[in-house]
C-alpha positions in Angstrom: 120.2 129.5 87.3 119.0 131.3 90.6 117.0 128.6 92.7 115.0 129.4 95.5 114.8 127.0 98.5 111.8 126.2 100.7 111.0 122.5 102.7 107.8 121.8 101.4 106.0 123.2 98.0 102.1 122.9 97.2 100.9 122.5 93.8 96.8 123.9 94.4 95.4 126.3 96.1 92.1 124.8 96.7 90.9 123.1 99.8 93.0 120.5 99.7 96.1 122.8 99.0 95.5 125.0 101.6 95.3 122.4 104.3 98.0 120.9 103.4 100.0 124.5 103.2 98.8 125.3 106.4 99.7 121.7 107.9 102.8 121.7 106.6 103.7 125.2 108.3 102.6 124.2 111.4 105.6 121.8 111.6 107.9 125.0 111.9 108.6 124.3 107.9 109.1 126.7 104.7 106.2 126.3 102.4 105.7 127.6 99.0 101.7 127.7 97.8 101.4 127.4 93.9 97.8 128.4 92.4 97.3 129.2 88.7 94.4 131.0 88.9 94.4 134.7 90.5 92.4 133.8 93.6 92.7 130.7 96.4 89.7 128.4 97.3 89.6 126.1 94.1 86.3 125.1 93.0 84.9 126.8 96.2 85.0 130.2 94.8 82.0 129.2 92.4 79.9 126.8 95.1 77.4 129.5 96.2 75.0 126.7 98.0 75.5 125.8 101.8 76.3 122.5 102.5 79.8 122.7 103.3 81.6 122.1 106.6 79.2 120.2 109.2 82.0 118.1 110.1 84.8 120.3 110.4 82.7 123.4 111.9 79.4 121.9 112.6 77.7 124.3 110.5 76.1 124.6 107.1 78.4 127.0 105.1 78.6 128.5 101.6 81.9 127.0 99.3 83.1 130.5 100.1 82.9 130.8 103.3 84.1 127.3 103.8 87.5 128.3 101.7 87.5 131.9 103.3 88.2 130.2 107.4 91.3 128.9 105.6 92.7 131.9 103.2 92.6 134.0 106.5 95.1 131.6 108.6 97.0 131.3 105.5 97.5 134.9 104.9 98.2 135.5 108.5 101.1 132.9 108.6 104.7 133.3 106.6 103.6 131.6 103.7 104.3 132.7 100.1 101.6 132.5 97.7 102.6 132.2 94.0 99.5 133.3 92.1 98.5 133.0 88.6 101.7 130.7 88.6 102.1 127.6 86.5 104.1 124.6 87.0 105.5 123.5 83.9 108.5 121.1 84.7 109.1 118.9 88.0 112.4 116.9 88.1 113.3 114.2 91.2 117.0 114.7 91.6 118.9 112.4 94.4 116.7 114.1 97.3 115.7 117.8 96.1 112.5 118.1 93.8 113.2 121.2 91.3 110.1 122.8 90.1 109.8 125.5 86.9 107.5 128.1 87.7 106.1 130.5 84.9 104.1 133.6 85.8 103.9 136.8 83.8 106.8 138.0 85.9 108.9 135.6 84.1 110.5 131.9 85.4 111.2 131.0 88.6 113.2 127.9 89.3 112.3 126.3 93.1 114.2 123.4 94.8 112.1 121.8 98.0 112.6 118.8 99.6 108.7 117.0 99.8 105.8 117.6 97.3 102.2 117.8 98.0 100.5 117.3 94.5 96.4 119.0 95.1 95.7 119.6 92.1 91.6 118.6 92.0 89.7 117.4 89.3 88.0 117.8 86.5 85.3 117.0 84.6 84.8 114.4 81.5 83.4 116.3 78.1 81.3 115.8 76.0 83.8 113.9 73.7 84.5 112.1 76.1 81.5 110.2 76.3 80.9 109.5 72.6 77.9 111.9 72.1 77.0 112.0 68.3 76.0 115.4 66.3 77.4 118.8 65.4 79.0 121.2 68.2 76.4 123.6 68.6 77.1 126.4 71.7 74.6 124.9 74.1 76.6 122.4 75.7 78.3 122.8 78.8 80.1 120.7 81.3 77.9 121.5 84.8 81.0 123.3 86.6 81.3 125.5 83.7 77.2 125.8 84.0 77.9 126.8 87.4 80.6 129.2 86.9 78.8 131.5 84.2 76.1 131.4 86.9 77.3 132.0 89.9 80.3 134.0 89.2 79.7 135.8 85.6 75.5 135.8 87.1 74.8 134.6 83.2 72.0 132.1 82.8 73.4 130.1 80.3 70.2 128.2 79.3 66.3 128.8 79.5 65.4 125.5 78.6 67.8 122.4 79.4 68.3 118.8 79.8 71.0 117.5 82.3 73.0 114.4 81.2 74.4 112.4 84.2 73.0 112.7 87.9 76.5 113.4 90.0 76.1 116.1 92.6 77.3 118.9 90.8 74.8 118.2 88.1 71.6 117.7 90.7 72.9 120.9 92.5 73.1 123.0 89.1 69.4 121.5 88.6 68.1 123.4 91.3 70.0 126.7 90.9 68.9 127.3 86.8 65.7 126.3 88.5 66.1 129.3 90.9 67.4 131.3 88.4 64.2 130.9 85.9 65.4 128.1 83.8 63.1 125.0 82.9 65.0 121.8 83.7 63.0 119.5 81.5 64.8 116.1 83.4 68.1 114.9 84.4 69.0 111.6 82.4 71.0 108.9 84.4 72.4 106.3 82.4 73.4 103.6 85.2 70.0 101.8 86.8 70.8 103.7 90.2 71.8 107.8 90.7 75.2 108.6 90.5 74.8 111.4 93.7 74.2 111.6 96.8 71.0 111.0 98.9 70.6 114.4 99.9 71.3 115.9 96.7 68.5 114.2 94.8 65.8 115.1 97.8 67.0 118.5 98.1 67.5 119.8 94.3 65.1 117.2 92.1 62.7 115.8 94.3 62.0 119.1 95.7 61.8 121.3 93.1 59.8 118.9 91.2 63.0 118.2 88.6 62.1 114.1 87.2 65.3 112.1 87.4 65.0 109.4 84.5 67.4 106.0 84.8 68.8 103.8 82.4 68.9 106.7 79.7 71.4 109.0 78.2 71.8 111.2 75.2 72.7 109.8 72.0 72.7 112.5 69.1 72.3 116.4 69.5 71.2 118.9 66.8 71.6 122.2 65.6 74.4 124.3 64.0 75.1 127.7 65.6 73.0 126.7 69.0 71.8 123.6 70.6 67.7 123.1 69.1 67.2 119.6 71.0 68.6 116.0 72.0 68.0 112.4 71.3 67.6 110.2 74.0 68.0 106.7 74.3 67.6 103.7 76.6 70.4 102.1 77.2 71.0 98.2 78.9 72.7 97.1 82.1 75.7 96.9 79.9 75.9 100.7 78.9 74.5 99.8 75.3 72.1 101.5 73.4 68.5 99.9 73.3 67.5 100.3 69.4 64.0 101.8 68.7 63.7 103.1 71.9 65.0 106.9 70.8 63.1 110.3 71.5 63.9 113.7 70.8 63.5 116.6 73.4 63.6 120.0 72.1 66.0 122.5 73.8 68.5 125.3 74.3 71.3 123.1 76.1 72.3 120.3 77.4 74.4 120.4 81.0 77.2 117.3 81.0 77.2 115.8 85.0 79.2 112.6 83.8 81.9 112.0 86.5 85.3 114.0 87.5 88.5 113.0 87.3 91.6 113.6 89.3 93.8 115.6 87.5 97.5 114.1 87.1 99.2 115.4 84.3 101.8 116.6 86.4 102.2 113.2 88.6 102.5 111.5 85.5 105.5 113.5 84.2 107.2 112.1 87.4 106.3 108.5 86.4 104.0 108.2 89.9 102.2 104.9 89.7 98.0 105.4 89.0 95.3 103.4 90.1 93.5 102.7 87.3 90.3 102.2 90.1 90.5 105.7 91.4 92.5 107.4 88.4 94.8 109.3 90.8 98.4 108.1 92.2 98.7 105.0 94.8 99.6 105.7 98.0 100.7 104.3 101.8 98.8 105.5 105.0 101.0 108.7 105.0 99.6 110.1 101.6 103.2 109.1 100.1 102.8 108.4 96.3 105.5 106.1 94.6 108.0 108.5 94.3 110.2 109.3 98.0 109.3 112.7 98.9 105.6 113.5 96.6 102.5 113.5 98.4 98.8 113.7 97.4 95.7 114.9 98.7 92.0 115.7 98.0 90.4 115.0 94.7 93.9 114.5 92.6 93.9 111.2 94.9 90.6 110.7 94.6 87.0 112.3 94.0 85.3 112.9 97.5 81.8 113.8 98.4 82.7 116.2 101.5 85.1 119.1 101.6 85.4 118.4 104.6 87.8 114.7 104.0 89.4 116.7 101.4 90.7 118.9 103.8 91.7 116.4 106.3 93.8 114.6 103.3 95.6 117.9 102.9 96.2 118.2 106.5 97.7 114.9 106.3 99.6 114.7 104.2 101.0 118.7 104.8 102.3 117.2 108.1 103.6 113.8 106.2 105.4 116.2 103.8 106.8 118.4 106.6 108.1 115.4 108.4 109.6 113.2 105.3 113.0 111.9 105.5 114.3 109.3 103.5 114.0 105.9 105.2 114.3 102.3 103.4 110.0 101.4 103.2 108.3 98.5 103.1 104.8 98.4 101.7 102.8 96.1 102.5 99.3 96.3 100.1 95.6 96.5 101.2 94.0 93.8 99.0 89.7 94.4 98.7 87.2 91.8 97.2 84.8 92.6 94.3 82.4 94.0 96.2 84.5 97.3 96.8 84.6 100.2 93.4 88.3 101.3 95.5 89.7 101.7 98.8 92.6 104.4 99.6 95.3 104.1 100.8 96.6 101.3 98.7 99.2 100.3 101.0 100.7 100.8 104.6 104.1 101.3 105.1 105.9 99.6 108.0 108.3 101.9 108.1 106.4 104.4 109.6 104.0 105.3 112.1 100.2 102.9 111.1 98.9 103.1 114.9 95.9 105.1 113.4 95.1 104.8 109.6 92.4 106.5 107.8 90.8 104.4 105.2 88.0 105.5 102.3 86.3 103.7 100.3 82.9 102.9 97.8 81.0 100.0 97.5 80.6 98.7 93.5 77.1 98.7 93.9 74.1 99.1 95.7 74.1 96.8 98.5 72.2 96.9 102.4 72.8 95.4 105.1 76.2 94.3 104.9 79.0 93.9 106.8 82.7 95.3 106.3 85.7 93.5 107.5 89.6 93.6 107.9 91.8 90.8 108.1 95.2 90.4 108.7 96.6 86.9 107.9 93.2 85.5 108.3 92.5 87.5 111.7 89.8 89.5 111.9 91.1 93.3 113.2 87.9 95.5 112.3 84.4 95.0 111.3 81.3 97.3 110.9 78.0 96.7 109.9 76.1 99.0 107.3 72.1 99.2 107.1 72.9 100.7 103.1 76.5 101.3 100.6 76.0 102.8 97.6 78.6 103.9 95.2 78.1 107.5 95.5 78.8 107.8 99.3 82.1 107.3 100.5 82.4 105.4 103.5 85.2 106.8 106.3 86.8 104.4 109.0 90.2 104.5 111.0 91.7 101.5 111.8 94.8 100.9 114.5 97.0 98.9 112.2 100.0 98.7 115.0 98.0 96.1 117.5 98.0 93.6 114.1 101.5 92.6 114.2 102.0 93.2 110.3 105.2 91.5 109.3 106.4 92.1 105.2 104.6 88.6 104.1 101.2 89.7 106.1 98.5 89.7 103.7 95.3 92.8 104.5 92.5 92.3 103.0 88.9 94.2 102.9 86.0 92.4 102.4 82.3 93.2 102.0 79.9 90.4 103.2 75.7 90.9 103.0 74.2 89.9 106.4 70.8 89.5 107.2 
């Protein structure tokens, strides 16, 4: 067996992937870039609306262009790119990490020293969500909405109803809008809209789309294509309201019901989940459980902003160029009930915590409150809030090295409402 040695491999060329490619060869490192599709820039390739990059650029920029600013350094650096290459088998053995590649120029067998798992999200299905009825064509998940639109320019619908209001949902509301298509309403089934601010003023209040809470679909109908959908009003516990059913005639019905990270391939490794955020637990250097694996973007977990997807890569490209194999001592980041998740998980003393970056979501909708950090009952970091809502995620750095963390310290996050 012919291996091929680099320092550092990437699994996704998306945002996230190509940060942390292009982070990691900074560090005078040997980087291999694995994408399985035939063109970098992830889910970017299909984002066609501006939007992206006011943090990182301070400019309103297409998913495109966004994605294009890092292709270009990438190609200009000594980085090999592995399209239309899949990664079928990752082993841990003593300190190398062998990876099977498949392409349709055969198998290629790669031995690398640190991992950096970006491997995105996706999105939850139909069946996924219990909805009742045949499978008529109709139904679509709204990235693959936005991908027969904006890269195949098919209209898939003339006349739709969109289940679920995340952002990629409220955004496809406004394009098919655009585009000639009648949005007839998007149907939220939580009390409260699952995307951001902007989002619903930009594509529904604007375009005169009607967002409708505390409803989902229940049943659909038709056999070879979608003719309409039962809707249904549902409780603050997610159950179905009896009697309170209607029926909407139309041509398809756009899923918007939450993304994933995707971690088949983390699991394979027997990485440790968060069953809050559905991608792996980490420490402060984007370290999963396993010595030498990183993770970054949406596999770790679902962001709202390119931007922070980007910075993960970045950070945890350098963390990967940098890894060594030192005796760690985590110490975990506990949070109160208040909080949906906050990443990272845990800090590692053995390593450098003088700046940590740490995201997080509030459960639910709550103003004026007031976040706090404590170690062993003292009080390191606070910031008030006038709003938190679930589908914002909240950014702040915190200088964990002034806190005199010992290995029985106990961190913990709380969210208090002040008046």
């Amino acid at each position: 067996m012919n291996k091929e040695y680099f320092d550092v491999a990437v699994i996704g060329g998306g945002p996230a992937g190509l940060a942390a490619a292009l982070s990691a060869k900074r560090e005078g490192k040997t980087v291999i870039l694995i994408e399985r599709e035939k063109r970098l820039g992830g889910i970017l390739k299909q984002c066609i609306h501006d939007g992206f990059g006011l943090i990182r650029f301070g400019e309103k920029m297409s998913g495109p262009e966004y994605a294009q600013h890092f292709i270009d350094e990438l190609l200009s650096k000594d980085i090999e790119v592995a399209l239309l290459t899949y990664a079928t088998k990752i082993e841990k053995i003593n300190d190398s990490i062998n990876i099977t590649l498949v392409s349709s120029k055969g198998m290629r067998y790669v031995s690398v020293k640190s991992l950096v798992l970006s491997t995105g999200c996706r999105e939850r299905t139909a069946k996924q969500i219990s909805v009742h009825g045949t499978r008529p064509a109709g139904v679509y998940t709204a990235g693959t909405a936005q991908y027969l639109t904006n890269i195949f320019g098919i209209l898939p619908t003339k006349r739709c109803v969109i289940l679920g209001s995340g952002d990629i949902g409220l955004i496809m509301a406004r394009r098919l809008t655009l585009e000639g298509a009648s949005v007839l309403g998007v149907y939220e089934a939580k009390k409260t809209p699952s995307g951001l601010s902007r989002n619903i003023s930009q594509c529904l209040h604007d375009f005169n789309i009607p967002l409708y809470t505390g409803k989902t679909v229940t049943k659909v109908f038709g056999n070879l294509r979608l003719e309409g959908v039962e809707i249904s009003d549902v409780d603050d516990n997610m159950n179905v309201i009896e009697n309170t059913n209607e029926y909407i005639s139309c041509d398809s019905l756009i899923l918007s019901v939450g993304l994933i990270p995707e971690n088949e391939l983390a699991e394979t490794l027997n990485i440790k989940l968060d069953i809050k955020t559905k991608g792996p637990i980490i420490d402060q250097n984007y370290m999963t459980s396993i010595d030498g694996v990183f993770v970054c973007g949406n596999a770790l977990h679902v962001n709202d902003l390119v931007d922070y997807v980007s910075e993960s890569g970045e950070e945890a490209g350098k963390s990967a160029a940098n890894y060594r194999y030192e005796n760690t001592h985590l110490v975990q980041i506990q949070s109160d009930n208040n909080f949906l998740y906050t990443v990272p998980q845990n800090i590692d003393l053995g390593s450098n915590h003088d700046k940590v970056v740490i995201f997080f979501r509030s459960k639910h909708e709550l103003k004026k409150t007031l976040v706090s950090i404590t170690v062993d009952g003292r009080e390191i970091f606070k910031k008030k809030y006038k709003a938190l809502r679930p589908p914002e995620m909240e950014r702040i750095e915190i200088d964990f090295e002034k806190a005199n963390i010992t290995r029985e310290s106990k961190i913990m996050m709380s969210i208090k409402e002040v008046t």
